[in-house]
C-alpha positions as CSV (number, residue, x, y, z in Angstrom):
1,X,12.5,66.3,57.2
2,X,10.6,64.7,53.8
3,X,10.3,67.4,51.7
4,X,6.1,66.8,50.4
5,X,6.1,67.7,46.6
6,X,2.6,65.4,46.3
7,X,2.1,62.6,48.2
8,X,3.4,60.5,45.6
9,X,6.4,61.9,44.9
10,X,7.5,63.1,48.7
11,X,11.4,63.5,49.0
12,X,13.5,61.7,51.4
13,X,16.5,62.9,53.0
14,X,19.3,59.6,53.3
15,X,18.6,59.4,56.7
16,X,14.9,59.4,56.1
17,X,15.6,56.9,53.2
18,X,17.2,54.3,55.7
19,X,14.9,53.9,58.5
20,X,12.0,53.7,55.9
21,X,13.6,50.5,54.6
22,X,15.3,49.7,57.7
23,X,18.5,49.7,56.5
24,X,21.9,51.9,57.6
25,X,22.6,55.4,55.8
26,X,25.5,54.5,54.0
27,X,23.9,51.3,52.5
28,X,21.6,54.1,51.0
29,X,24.6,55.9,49.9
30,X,25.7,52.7,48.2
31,X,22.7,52.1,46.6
32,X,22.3,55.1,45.4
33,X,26.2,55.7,43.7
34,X,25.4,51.9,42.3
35,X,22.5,53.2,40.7
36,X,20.3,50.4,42.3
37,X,17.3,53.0,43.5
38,X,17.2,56.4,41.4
39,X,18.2,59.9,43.8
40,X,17.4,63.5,43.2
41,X,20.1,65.6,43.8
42,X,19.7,68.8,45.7
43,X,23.5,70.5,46.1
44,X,25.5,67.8,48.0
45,X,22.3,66.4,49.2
46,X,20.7,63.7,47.7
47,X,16.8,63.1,48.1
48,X,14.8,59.9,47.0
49,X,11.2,59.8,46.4
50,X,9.1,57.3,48.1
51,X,7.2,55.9,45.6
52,X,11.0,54.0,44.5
53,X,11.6,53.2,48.0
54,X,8.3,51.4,47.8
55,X,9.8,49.0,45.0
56,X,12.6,48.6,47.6
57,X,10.6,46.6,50.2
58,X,9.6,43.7,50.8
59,X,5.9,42.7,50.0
60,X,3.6,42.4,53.2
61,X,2.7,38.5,53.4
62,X,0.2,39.1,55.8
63,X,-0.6,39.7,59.6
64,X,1.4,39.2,62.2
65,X,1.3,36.2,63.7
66,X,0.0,37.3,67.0
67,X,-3.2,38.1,65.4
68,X,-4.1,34.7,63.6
69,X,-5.6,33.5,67.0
């Protein structure tokens, strides 16, 4: 469950982390040991805020397709 500190800064569980970038847990894990997107630590629990997952996705180029007709 995100933990909401402010809506910029909510907390992401791993788990949370992945399907928000649609990517598996342990890639997160990976990411996160290679330092590639910054984690919180909380005990053995690491947390990620959402405003550097943001970074982490892909720009929107547009509408779907489906709704160009």
């Amino acid at each position: 469950m995100a933990i909401p500190v402010d809506q910029d800064n909510e907390l992401l569980t791993v788990e949370e982390a992945a399907k928000y970038l649609g990517v598996h847990p342990s890639t997160i894990h990976s990411w996160a040991s290679q330092k590639k997107v910054p984690s919180v630590g909380e005990g053995r629990r690491l947390l990620f805020h959402r405003k550097d997952l943001d970074r982490m996705r892909p720009p929107r180029l547009g509408p779907p397709p489906f709704l160009l007709l």
